[in-house]
C-alpha positions as CSV (number, residue, x, y, z in Angstrom):
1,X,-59.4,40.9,14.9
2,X,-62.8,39.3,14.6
3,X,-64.1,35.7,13.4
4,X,-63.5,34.6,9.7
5,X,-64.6,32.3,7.2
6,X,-63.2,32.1,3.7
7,X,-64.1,29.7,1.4
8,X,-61.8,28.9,-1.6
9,X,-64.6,29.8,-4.2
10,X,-62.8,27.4,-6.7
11,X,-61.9,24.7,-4.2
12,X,-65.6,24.5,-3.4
13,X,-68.0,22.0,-5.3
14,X,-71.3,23.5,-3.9
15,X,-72.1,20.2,-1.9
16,X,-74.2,22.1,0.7
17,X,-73.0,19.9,3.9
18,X,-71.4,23.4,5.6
19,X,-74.7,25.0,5.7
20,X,-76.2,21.6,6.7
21,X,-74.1,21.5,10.3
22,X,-73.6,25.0,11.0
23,X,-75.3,25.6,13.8
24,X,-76.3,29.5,13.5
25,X,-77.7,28.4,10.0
26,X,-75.3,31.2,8.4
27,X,-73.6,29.2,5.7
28,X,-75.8,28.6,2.4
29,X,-74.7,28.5,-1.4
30,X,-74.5,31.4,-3.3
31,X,-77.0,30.9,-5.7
32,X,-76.2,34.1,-7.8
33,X,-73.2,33.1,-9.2
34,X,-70.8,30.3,-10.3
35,X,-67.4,28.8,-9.3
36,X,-65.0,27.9,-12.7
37,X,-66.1,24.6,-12.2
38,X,-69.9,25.7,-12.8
39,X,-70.8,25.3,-9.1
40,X,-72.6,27.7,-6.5
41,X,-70.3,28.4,-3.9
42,X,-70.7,28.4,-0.1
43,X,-70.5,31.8,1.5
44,X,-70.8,32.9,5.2
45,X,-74.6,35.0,5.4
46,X,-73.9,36.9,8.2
47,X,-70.5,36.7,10.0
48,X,-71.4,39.0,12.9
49,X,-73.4,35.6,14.1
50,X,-70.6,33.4,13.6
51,X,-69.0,31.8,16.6
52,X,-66.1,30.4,14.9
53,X,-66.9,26.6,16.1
54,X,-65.4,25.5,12.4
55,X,-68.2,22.7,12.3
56,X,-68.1,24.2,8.3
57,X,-64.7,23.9,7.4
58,X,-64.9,20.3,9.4
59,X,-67.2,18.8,7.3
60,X,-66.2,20.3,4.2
61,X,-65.0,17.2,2.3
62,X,-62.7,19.0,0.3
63,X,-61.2,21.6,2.8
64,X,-62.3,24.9,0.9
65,X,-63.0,26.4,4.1
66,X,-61.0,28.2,6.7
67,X,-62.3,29.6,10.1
68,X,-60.3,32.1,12.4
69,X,-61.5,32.9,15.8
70,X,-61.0,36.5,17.8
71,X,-58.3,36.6,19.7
């Protein structure tokens, strides 16, 4: 099993504060696309450099995010 983030494409409101704290800079919006609500979603850039601290889904004032760690 390896780390995961999954963001709730419709749950998220593009605020931008996940890629703000993540530490790796790995979380950004996805500007190539829109939610149903007409917003860019966050998405996880390169999850090989994710260390699964979950700052993202901390800060993410509507909890659209969800991070699983190895093991």
């Amino acid at each position: 099993m390896k780390n995961s983030v999954i963001v709730d494409e419709e749950v998220c409101k593009g605020c931008g504060l996940c890629a703000f704290t993540c530490p790796k800079k790995i979380m950004e919006l996805d500007r190539s696309r829109l939610n149903g609500k007409g917003y860019h979603a966050a998405v996880c850039t390169d999850l090989g450099q994710c260390i699964a601290c979950a700052m993202c889904a901390v800060i993410c004032p509507d909890s659209a995010i969800t991070v699983t760690k190895e093991g």
